[in-house]
Each structure stands twice: as structure tokens, then as C-alpha cells.
N, C-alpha and C positions, 0 to 999 in steps of 0.2 A: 262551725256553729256549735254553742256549748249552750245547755241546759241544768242550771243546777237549782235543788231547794234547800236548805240548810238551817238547823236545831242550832244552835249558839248554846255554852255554857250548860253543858246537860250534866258535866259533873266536874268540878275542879277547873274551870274555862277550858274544856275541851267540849266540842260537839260533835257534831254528825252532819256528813252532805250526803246526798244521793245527785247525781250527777252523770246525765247524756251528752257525748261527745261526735260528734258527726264529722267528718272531715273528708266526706264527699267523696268526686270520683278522682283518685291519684296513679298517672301516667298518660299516656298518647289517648286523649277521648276522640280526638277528629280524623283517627286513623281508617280508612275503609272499612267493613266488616268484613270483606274477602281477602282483604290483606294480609297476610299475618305477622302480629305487633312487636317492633322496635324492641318495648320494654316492655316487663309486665302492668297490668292496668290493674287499679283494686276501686272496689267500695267498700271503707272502711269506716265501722263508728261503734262506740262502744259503752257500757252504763257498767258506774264503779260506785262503790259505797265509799267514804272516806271519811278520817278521823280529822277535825279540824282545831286550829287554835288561832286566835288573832291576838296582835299585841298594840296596843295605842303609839300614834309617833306624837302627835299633834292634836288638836280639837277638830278639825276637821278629817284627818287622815288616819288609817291603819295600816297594818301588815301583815299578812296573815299565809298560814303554810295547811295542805291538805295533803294526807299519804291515805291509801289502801291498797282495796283491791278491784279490779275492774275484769268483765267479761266483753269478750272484743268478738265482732261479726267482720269478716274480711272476706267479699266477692271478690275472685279474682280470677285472671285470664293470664297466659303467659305464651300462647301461641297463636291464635284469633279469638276474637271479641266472642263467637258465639260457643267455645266448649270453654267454659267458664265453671268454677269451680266454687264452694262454700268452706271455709276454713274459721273455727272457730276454737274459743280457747280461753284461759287464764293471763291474767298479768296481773301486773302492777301500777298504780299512777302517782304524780307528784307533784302538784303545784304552790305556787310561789304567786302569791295576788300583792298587790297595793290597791287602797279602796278609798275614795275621797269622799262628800260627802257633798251633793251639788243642796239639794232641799234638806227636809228631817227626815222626809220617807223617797227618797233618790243619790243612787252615788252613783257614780263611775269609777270603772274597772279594770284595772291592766292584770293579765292572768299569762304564764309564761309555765306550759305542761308537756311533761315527760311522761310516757307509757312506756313500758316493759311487759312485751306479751313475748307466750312462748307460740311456737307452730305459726308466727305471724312476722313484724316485721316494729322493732322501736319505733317512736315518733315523737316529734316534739312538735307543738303550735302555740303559739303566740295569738292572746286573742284583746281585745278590748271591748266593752261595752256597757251595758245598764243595771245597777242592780237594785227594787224593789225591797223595803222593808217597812212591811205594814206596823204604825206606832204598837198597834197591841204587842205585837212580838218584842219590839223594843223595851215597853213595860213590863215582860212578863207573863202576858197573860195569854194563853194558849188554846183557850176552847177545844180540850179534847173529846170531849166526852160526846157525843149523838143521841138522840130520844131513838133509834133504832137498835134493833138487836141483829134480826136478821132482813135480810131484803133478796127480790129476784129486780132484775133488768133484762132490758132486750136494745142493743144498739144495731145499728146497720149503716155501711160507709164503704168505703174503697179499699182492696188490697192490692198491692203493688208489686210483684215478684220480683228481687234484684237480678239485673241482668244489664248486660252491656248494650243490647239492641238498638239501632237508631229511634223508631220508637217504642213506649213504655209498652209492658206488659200488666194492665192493670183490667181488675173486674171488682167484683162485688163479694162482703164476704157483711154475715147474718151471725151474731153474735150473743147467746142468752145464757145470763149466771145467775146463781141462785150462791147467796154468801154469811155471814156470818161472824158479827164481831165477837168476842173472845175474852179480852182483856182492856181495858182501856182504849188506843188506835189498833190495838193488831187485832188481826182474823184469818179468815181462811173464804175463798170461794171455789165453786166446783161450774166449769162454762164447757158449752157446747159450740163447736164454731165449724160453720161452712163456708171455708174461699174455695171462689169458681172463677180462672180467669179463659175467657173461651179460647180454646187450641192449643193452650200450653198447661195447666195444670187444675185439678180439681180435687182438695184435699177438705177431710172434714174429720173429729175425732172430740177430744172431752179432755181440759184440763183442769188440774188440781192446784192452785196457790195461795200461797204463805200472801198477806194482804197487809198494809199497813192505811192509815188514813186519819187525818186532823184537817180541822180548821186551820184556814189562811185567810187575815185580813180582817172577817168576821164570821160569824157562827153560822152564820147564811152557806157560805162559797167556801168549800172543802176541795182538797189534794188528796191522792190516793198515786196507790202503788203496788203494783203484784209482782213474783214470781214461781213459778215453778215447771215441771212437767207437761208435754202433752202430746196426747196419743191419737195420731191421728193416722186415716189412710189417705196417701196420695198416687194422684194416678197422674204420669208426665204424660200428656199426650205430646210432646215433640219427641221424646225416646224412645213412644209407646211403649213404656212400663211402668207398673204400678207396685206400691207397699206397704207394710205397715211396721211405722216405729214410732219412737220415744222425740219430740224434741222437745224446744225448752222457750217458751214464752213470758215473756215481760210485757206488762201493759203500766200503764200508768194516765193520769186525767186530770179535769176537773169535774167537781158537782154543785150542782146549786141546788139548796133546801128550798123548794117551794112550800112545801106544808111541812107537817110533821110525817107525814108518810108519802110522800109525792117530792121527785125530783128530777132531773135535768141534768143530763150528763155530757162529755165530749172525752170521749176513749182511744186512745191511742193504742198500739200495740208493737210488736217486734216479734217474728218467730223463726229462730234458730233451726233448721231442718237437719236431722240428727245424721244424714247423709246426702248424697246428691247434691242439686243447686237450686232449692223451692225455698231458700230464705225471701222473706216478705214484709213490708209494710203494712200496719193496719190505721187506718182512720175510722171511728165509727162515730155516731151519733145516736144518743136514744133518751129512755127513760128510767126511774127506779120508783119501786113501789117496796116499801115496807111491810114485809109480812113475819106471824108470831114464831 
């Protein structure tokens, strides 16, 4: 599964993609859990910033190439399912698209990607699908700008601990930022977050991040994007041990402008756990209010 949004033509026909890459659970999944496994088993996916450029074939068709750089989350197991480990890292990406053009604001997409990560493992996927481009963007016209300066929220939703277990280890995780636009889309926010999943882990601490955000589509329904540091404590209740470190959280969303100070959010997350195996999924749900 591939998630990408993408600036066209930011200077000289080069843009900008931000781009999530998931590719699931890779090796023996239906292996017992007491057995111990064949091959190594991973869940791997990863978010890459990249430099983009298209070139026209035809009126309906393009061609286009993306390179950067991508940070990769790889859960992995290499002798049973259950002492499963967190490996994480740098690389590189590369992809090579053809893009048609079914409506004005719909095409379809062949995408053919290369990764280069280190302390991980290359990979290549092949993907096809749909891609969205609201006419404004085609014209030009971007709605950056917000009637907010600064705002707090509060979302609340599901977190997911990766783990190979037949079933999920998932609970509850209470999520409140207070943020800060800056310059045109960028900003900073500062969030407090408690994931509780019962008998396996209950971590909570305060992160700091670099923030980006624009309108998509119309001025109303905005895209956002964080990342940075976050310090939390976690206590594994299956290792029974607990600690406190640095990891590295990425959230990313949508927003819908209900008023000029009143909004509607759905919050995604991802949190890198800076050691052990408390990498996690976040979903959340909530609200934003604009304050001075």
C-alpha cells in the first residue's frame, strides 16, 4: 500500500512528494507462534520525502521519476514470532511512475519502487492505482495561507503495538497539542500523548515537531504533516521493565475548517521506539480550536 501527496513545479518543474510506503507482513505469517520460524518475518513501511519531475508523452499520459530520502520501521523476528525486535533507519527511494489521465481530476497509475535502507534489507514493489488532482492544484492555486496563528487540539483513537502475535495488541492512546504556525504552511507543535495497551505496554511522554500544512482541494479540507522527537516513559509489562528515552514520531491527517476557529480532525501517527519492540500505530480522532 503506497500513500503519497505531491507540490508539482515548485521551482524549475521540479516538486516535492511526501510519501508512505507499507508493505505489510514479509515471510512465514501462518507459522505457529511456538515454532520457531523457517525465515526471518518483518513488518516493514516506511515515509520518504522526494524530489520529483514529470515529463509529458501524450495529452492524456506522463512520465515521471522521484529520488530522496526515506526513514524505514522494520519489526522483525528471526527465531519465533514472539522475541521480535525493532530496527530502524535511513535509506534511500526511487521511483519510476506512468500516469494517464482517466477524468480532469482522476488518473491511473503504474509506480515501480526501489528502497535502499541501511541496518534493513533493499526492496522493490510494484504498485498500481488512483491518483486525485483537485483542478485548483492544476490551476495553480494553492490556499496556503489559514486565518489561524496558533491552535490546541485533543484527538483520541486506537494504538496498535507492532508485534507478530496471532492477535493484535491494540488499546487506547489520548493525544493533546498545542501548535503554531510560523511562516506560511510551516510550524512547530508541542503534544502530550498516553498509549495504554493492557498487559503489554503503557507509555506516555511529550513531543516536539517541525509541522507542515495546506489546503487540498479547497480552503475548507487541509493536509498536515509532523515530525520530530519524543520523550516518553515506557513500561513493558510482558518483560516487566520499564524506561525512559528519545523516539521519533511522525503523525500526519486531514482537517476540515468548520468555522474560522473550530475544526475537525482525523490524526494519524507512527512512533519509532528509540529501543526495544514498542513501535506503534496511532489513529485518533478529535477536534481543533484556535487560540491567540
Amino acid at each position: 500500500m503506497s500513500l503519497m501527496f505531491e507540490r508539482s513545479n515548485l521551482w524549475n518543474g521540479f516538486g516535492l512528494a511526501f510519501r508512505y510506503l507499507n508493505e505489510g507482513y514479509l515471510g512465514p505469517q501462518n507459522e505457529p507462534a511456538p515454532m520457531p520460524l523457517m525465515s526471518p518475518l518483518h513488518y516493514r513501511d516506511a515515509f520518504a520525502l522526494l524530489l520529483s519531475r514529470w515529463w509529458p508523452i501524450n495529452a492524456p499520459c506522463r512520465l515521471g521519476a522521484h529520488a530522496g530520502v526515506e526513514t524505514f520501521f522494520d519489526t522483525t523476528a528471526t527465531d519465533f514470532r514472539a522475541t521480535y525486535e525493532d530496527r530502524h533507519g535511513l535509506g534511500a527511494q526511487i521511483d519510476l511512475e506512468a500516469q494517464c489521465n482517466i477524468t480532469r481530476s482522476v488518473s491511473v497509475e503504474l509506480t515501480a519502487t526501489r528502497s535502499f535502507d541501511v541496518a534493513s534489507f533493499d526492496s522493490s514493489a510494484l504498485l498500481i492505482g488512483f491518483v486525485f488532482t483537485p483542478q485548483d492544484c492544476r490551476q495553480g492555486n494553492s490556499y496556503e495561507g489559514t486565518t489561524r496563528r496558533g491552535y490546541f487540539e485533543i484527538t483520541v483513537g486506537r494504538v496498535d503495538v507492532d508485534d507478530f502475535d496471532v492477535s493484535h495488541d491494540d488499546g487506547t492512546i489520548t493525544w493533546a497539542t498545542y501548535g503554531r504556525q510560523v511562516t506560511g504552511p510551516f510550524g512547530f507543535d508541542f503534544s502530550l500523548l498516553r498509549e495504554r495497551v493492557d498487559d503489554v505496554v503503557d507509555r506516555r511522554g511529550g513531543a516536539l515537531q517541525f509541522t507542515a500544512e495546506h489546503a487540498f482541494w479547497s480552503d475548507w479540507l487541509h493536509v498536515f504533516a509532523g515530525v520530530g522527537p519524543y520523550l516518553a516513559h515506557s513500561i513493558d509489562y510482558e518483560r516487566n521493565t520499564n524506561n525512559t528515552q528519545v523516539n521519533l514520531l511522525i503523525s500526519y491527517g486531514l482537517r476540515i475548517m468548520v468555522g474560522k476557529g473550530f475544526s475537525i480532525l482525523a490524526k494519524l501517527g507512527r512512533v519509532a521506539s528509540g529501543a526495544g519492540r514498542d513501535d506503534s500505530d496511532l489513529a485518533t480522532f478529535g477536534f481543533s480550536l484556535a487560540v491567540p
